[in-house]
Backbone as CSV, one residue per row, in Angstrom:
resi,resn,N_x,N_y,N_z,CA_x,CA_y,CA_z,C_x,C_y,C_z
1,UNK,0.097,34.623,-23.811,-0.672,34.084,-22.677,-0.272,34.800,-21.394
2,UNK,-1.588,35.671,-20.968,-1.298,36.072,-19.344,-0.632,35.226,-18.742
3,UNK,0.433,35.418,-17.641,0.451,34.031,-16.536,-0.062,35.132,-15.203
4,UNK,-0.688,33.781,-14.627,-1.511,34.661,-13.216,-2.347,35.642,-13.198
5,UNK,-2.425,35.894,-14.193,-3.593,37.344,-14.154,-4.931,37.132,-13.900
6,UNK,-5.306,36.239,-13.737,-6.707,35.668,-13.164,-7.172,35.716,-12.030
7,UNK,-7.229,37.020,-11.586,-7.758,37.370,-10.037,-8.876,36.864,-9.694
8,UNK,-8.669,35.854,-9.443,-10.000,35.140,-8.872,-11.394,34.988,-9.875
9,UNK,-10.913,35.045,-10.839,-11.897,34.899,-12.155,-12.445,33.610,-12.121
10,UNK,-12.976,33.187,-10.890,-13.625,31.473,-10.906,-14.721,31.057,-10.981
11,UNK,-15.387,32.063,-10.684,-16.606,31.824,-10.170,-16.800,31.521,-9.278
12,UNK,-16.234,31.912,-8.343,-16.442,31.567,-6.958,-17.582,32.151,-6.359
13,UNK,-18.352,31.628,-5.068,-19.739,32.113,-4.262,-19.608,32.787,-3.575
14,UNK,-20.128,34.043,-3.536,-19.633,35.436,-2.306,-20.842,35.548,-2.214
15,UNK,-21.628,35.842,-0.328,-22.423,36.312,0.375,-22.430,37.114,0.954
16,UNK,-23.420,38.296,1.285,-23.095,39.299,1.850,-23.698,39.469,3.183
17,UNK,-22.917,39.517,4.145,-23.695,39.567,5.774,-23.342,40.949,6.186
18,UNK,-24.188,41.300,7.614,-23.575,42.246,8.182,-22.520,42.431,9.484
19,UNK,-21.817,43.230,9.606,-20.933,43.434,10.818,-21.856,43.859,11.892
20,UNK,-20.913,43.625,13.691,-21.913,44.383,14.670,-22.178,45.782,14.130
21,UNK,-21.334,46.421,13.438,-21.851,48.019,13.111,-22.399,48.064,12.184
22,UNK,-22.993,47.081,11.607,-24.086,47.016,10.243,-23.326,47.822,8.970
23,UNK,-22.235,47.326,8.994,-20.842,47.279,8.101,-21.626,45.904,6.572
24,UNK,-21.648,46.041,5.707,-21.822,44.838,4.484,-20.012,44.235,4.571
25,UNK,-19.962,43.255,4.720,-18.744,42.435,3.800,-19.091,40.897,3.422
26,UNK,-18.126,40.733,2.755,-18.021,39.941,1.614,-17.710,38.529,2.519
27,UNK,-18.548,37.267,2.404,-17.849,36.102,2.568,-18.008,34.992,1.327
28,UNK,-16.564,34.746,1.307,-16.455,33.141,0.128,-16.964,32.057,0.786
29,UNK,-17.969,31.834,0.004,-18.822,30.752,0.836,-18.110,29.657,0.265
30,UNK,-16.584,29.455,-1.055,-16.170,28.327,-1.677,-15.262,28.291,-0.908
31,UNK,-14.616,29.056,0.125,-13.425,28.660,0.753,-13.739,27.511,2.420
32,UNK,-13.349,26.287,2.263,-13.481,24.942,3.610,-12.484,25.663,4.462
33,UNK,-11.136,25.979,3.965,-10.025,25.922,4.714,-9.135,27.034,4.156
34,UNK,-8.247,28.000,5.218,-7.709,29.120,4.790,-6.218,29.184,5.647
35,UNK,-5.346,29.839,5.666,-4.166,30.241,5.722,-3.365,30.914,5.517
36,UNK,-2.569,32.029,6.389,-1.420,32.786,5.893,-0.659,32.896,6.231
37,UNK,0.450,33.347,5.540,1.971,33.758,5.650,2.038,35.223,5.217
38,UNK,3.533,35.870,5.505,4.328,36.755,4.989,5.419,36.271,5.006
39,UNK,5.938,35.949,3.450,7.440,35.595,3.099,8.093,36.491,2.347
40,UNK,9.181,36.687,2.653,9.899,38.079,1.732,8.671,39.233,1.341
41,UNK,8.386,40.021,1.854,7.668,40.586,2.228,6.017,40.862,1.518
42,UNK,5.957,39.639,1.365,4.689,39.563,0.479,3.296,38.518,1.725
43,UNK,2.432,38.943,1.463,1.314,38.461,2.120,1.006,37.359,1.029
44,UNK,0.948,35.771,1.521,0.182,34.919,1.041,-1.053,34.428,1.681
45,UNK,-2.134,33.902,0.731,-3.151,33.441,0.963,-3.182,31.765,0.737
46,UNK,-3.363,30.844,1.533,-3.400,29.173,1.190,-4.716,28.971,1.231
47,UNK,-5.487,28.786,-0.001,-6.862,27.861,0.451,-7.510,26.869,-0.386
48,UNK,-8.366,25.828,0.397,-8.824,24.638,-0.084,-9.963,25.106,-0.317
49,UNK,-10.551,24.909,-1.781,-12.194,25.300,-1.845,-12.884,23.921,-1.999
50,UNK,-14.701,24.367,-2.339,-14.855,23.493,-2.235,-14.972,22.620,-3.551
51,UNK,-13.893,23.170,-4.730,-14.452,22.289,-5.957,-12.805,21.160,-5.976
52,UNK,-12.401,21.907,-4.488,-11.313,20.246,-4.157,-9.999,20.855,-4.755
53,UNK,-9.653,21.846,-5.123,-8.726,22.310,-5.689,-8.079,23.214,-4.136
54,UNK,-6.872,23.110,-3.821,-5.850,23.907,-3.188,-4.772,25.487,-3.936
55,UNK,-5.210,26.004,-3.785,-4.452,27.423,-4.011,-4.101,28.039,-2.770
56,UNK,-2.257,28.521,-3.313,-1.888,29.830,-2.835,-2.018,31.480,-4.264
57,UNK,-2.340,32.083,-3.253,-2.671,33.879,-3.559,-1.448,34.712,-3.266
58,UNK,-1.067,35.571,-3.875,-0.720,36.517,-2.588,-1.256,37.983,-2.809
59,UNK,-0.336,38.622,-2.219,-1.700,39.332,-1.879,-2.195,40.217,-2.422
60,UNK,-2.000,40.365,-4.135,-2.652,41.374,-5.422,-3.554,39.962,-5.824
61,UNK,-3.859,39.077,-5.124,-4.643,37.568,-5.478,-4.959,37.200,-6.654
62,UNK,-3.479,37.087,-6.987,-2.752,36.314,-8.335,-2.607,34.998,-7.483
63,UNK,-3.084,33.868,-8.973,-2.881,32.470,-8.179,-1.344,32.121,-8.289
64,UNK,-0.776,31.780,-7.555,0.823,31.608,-7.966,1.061,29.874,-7.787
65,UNK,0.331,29.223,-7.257,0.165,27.752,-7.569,-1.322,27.270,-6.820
66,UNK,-1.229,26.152,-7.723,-2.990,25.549,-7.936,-2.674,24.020,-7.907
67,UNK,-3.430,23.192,-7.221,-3.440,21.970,-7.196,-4.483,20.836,-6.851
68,UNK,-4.919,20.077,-7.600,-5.955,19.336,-6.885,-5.187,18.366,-6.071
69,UNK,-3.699,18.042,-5.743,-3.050,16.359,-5.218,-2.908,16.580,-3.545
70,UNK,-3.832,18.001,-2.963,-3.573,18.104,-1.819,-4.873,17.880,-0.890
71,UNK,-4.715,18.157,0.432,-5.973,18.050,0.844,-6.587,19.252,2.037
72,UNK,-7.556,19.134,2.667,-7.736,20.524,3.399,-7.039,20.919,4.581
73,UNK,-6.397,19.685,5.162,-5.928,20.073,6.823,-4.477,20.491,5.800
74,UNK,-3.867,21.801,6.522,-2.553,22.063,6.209,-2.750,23.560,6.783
75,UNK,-1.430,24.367,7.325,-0.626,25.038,8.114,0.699,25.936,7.221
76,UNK,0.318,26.682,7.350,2.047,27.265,6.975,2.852,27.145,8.012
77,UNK,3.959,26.709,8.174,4.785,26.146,9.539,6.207,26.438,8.568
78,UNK,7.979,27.049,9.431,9.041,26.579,9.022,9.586,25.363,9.021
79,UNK,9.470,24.254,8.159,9.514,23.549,8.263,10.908,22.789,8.316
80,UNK,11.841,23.444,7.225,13.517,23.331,7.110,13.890,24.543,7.835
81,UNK,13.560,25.382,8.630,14.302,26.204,9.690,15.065,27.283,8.723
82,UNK,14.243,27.818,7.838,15.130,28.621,7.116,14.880,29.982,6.761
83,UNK,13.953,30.350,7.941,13.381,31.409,8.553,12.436,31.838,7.664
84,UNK,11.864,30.556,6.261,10.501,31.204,5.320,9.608,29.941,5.690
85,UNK,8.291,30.336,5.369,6.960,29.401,5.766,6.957,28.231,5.021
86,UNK,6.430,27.577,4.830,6.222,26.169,4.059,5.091,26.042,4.151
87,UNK,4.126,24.852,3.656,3.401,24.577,3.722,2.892,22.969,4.173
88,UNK,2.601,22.882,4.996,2.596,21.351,5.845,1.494,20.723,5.614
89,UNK,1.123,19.834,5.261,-0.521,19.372,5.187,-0.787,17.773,5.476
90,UNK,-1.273,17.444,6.277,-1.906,16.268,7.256,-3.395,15.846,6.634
91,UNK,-2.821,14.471,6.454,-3.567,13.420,6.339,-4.339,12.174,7.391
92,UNK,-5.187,12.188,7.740,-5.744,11.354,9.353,-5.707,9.275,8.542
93,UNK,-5.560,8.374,9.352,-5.468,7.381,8.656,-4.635,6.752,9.819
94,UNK,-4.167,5.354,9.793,-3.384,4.705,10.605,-1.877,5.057,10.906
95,UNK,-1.501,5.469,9.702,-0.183,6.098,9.353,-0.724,7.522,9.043
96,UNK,-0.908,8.525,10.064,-0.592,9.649,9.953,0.058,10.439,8.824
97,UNK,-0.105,10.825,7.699,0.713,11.180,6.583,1.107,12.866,6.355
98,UNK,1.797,13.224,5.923,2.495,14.522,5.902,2.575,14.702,4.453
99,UNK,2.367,15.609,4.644,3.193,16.105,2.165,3.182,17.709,2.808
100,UNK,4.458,17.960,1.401,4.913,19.210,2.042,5.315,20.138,0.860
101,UNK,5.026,21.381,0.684,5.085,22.115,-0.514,6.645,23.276,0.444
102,UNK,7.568,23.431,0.144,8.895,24.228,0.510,8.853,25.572,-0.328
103,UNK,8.924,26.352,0.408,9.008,27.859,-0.203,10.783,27.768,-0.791
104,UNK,10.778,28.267,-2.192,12.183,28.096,-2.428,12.484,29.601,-2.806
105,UNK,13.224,29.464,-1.622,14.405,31.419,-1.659,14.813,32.044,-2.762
106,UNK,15.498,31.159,-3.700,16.376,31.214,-4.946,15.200,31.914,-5.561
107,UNK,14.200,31.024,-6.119,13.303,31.532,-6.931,11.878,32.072,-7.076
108,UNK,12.270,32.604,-5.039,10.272,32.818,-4.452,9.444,32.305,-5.077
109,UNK,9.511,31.035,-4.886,8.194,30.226,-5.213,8.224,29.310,-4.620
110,UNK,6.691,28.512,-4.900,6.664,26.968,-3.567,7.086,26.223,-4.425
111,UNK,7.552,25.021,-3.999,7.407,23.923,-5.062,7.147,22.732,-3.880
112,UNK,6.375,21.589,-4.288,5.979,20.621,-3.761,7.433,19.651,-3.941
113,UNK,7.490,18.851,-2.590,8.638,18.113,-2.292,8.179,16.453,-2.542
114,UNK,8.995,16.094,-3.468,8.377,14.461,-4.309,8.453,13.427,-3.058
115,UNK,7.908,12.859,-2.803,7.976,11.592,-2.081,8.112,11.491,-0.743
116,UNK,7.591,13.135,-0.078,7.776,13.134,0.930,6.402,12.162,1.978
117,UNK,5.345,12.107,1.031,4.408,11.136,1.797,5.037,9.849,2.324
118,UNK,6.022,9.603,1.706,6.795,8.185,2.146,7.134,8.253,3.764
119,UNK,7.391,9.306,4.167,7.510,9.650,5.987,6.802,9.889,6.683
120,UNK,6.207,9.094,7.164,5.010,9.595,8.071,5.610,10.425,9.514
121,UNK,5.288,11.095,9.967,5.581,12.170,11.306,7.159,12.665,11.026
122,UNK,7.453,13.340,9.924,9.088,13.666,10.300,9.434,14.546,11.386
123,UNK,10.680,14.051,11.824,11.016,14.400,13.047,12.522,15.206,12.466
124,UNK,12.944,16.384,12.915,14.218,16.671,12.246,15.031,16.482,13.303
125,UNK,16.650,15.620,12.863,17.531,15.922,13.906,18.311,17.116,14.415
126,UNK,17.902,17.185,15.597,18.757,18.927,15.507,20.034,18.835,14.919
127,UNK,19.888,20.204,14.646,21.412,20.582,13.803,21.682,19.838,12.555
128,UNK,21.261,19.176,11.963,21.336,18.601,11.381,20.640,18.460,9.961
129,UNK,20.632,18.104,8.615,19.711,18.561,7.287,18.460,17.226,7.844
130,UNK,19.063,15.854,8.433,18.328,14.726,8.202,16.953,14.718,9.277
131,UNK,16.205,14.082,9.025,14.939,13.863,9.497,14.620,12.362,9.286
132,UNK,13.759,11.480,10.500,13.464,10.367,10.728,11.788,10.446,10.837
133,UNK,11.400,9.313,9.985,10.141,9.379,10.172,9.919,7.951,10.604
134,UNK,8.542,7.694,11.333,7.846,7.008,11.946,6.559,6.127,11.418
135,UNK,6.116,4.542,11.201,4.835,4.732,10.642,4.741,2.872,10.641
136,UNK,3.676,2.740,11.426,3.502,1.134,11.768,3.078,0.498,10.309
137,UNK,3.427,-1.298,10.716,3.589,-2.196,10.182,3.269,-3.506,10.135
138,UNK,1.965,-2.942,10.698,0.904,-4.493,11.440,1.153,-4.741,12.757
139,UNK,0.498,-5.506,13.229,0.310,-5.983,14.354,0.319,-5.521,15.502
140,UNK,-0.557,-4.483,14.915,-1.245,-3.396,16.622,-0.003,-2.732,17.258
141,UNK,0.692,-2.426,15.861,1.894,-1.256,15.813,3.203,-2.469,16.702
142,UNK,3.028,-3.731,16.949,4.046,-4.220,17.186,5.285,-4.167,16.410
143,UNK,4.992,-4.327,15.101,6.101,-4.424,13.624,5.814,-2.685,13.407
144,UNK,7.094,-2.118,13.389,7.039,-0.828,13.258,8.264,-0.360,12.002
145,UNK,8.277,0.494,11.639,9.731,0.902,10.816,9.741,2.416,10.517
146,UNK,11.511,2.889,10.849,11.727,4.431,11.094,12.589,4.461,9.709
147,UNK,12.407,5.485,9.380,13.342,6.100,7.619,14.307,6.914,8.134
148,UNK,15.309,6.685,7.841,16.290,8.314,7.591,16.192,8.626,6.176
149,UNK,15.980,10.173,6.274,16.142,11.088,5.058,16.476,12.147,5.071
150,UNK,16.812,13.147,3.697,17.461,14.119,3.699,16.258,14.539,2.669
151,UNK,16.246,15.933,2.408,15.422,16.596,1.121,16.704,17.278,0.331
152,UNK,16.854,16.783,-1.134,17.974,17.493,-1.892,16.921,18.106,-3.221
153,UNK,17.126,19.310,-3.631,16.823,19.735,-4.742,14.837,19.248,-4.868
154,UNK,14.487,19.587,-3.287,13.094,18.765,-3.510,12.556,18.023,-3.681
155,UNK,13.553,17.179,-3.563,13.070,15.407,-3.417,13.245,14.905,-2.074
156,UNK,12.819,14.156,-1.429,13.358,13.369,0.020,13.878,12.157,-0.655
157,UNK,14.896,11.871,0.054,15.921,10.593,0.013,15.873,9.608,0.889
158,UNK,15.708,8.297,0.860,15.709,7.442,2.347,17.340,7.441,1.708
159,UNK,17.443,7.349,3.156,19.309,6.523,3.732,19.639,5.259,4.013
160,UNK,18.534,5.425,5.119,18.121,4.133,5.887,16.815,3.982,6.797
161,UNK,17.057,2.353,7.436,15.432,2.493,7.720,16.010,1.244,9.123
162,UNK,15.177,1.495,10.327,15.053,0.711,11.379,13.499,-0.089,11.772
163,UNK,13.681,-1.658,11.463,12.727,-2.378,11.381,12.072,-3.135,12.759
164,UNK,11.254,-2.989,13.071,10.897,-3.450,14.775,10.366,-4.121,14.685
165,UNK,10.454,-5.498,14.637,9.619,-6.600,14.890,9.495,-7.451,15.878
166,UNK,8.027,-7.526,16.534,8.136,-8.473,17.962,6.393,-9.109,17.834
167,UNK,6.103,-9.681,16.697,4.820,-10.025,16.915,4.949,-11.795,16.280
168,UNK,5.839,-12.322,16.051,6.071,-13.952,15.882,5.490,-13.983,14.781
169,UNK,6.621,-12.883,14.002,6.596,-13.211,12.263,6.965,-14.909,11.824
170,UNK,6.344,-15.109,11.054,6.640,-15.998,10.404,8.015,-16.068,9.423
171,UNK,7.983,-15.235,8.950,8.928,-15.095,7.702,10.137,-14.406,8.688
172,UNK,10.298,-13.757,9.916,11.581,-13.300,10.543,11.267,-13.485,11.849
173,UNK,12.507,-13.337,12.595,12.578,-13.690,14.005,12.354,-12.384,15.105
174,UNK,11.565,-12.270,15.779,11.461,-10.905,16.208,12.722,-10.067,16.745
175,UNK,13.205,-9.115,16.201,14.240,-8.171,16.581,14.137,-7.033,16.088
176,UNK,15.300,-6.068,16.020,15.302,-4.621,15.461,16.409,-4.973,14.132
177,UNK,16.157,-4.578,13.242,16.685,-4.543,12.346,17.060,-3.473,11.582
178,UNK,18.554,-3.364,11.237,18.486,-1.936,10.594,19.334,-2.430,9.553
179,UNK,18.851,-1.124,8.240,19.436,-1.305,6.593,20.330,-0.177,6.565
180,UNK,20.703,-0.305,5.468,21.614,1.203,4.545,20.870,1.025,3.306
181,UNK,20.222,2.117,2.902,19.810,1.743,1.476,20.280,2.775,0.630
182,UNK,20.784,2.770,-0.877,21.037,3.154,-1.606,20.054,2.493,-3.036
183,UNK,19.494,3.608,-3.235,18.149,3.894,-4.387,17.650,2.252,-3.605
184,UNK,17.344,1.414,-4.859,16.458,0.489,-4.178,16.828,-0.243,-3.434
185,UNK,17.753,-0.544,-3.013,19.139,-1.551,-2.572,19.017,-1.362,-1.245
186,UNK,18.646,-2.714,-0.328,18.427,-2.783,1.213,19.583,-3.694,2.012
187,UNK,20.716,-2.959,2.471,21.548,-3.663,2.843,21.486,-3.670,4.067
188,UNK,21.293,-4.647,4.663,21.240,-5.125,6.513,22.098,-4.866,7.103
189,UNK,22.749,-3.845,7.667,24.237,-3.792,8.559,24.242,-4.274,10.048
190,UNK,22.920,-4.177,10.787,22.972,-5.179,11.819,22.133,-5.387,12.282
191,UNK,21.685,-6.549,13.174,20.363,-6.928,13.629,20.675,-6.765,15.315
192,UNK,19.522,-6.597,16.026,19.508,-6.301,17.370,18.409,-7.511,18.178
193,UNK,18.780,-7.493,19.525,17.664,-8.362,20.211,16.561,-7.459,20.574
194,UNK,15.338,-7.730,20.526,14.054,-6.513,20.162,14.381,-6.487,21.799
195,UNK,14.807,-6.975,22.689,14.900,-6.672,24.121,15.443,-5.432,24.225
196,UNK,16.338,-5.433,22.853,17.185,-3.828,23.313,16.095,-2.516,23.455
197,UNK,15.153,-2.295,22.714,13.831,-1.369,22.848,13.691,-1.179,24.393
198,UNK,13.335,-2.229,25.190,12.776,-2.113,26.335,13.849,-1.868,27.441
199,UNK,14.567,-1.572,27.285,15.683,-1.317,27.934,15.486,0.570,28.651
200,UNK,15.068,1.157,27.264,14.583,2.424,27.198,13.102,2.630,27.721
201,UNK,13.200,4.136,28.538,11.892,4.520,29.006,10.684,4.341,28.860
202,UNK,10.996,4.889,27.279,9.556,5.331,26.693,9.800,3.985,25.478
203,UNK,10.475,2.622,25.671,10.498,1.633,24.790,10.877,2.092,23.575
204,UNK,10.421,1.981,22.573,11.056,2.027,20.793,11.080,4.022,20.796
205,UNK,9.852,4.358,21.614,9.853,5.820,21.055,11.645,6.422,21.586
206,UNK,11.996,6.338,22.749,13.635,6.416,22.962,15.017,5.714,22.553
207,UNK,14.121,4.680,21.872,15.364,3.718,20.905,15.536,4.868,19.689
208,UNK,14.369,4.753,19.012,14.178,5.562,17.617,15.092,6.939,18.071
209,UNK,15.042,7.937,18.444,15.382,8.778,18.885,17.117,8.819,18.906
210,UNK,17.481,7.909,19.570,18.420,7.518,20.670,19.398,7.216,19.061
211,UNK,19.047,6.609,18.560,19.850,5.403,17.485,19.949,6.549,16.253
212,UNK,19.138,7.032,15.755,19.050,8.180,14.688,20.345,9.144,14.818
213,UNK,19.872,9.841,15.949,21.032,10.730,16.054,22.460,10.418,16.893
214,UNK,22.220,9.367,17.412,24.030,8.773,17.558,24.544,8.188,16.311
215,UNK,23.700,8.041,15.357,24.188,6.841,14.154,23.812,7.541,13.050
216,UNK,23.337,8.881,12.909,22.684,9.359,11.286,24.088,9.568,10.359
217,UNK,25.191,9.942,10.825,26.420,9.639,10.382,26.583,8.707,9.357
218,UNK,26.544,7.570,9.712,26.941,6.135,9.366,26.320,6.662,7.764
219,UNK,25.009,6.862,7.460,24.552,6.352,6.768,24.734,7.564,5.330
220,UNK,25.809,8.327,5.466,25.665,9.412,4.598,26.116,9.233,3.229
């Protein structure tokens, strides 16, 4: 069995227009959405067609991964700072969603990172491997909750998580609440008066911030 040798053997729809110099070229009328990189010195191609399938190319346009579990908005961006591209891709919705395919050095190839949809907006702490994500929780974003995580071996990990509640839960008393979690296991290490938020500028967005990276320690 070939692997990859299928240069674009899809059947894909090509039209032919002209240039201002009445030049013929070629357009894929199946490609919605497109993208590139150069990683280790190879030209890649990222694109969403329209039979809903996501491919990267590079650039003898060998498919080197294929997927239908993605969607069209996405970017090659460094995403772990490790001077190769990634692939970032955004989801629109109440919770803003992220999924993320990591170029891996070791074995030049992408591989998709498991469970990273669980973070909505990651934020990385400088200097640091961990990243905090962001993503409301009812009540006209009053009830809010932030993740700490790490990505090991292509998985994301929660650590921990900071819970904001100020909308006269029933079931809890409005405050900030923060866990340690280990795999499913939610251990409460301390609760706050939700007054403490407003104390800060920009309210929870400078708590979140503020608390992550004085405290990402704690939770290693």
């Amino acid at each position: 069995m070939t692997k990859f040798r299928n240069s674009i053997t899809l059947g894909f729809f090509l039209i032919i227009t002209l240039t201002s110099n009445c030049q013929e070229t070629l357009i894929d009328t199946s490609i919605i959405y497109a993208d590139t990189a150069r990683i280790d010195g190879i030209s890649y191609t990222a694109i969403f067609r329209t039979d809903d399938f996501f491919y990267i190319l590079d650039s003898k346009e060998n498919i080197v991964f294929k997927s239908k579990d993605y969607y069209r908005f996405f970017e090659f961006t460094d995403f772990n700072n490790d001077g190769k591209k990634d692939l970032m891709f955004s989801y629109l919705g109440n919770n803003p969603i992220k999924d993320l395919i990591l170029y891996d050095i070791k074995n030049r190839k992408f591989v998709p990172v498991k469970n990273f949809k669980a973070f909505p907006e990651p934020i990385r702490i400088k200097g640091t491997k961990y990243y905090y994500s962001y993503h409301r929780s009812g009540c006209a974003d009053m009830n809010w909750d932030s993740d700490l995580f790490y990505i090991e071996n292509f998985i994301a990990i929660r650590l921990g998580k900071v819970s904001g509640r100020e909308c006269d839960n029933s079931d809890e008393k409005n405050g900030v609440y923060i866990y340690k979690l280990k795999g499913n296991k939610e251990e409460l290490i301390e609760a706050k008066d939700i007054n403490e938020i407003h104390k800060f500028k920009n309210d929870k967005w400078d708590f979140i911030i503020e608390y992550w990276t004085k405290n990402y320690m704690t939770f290693e």
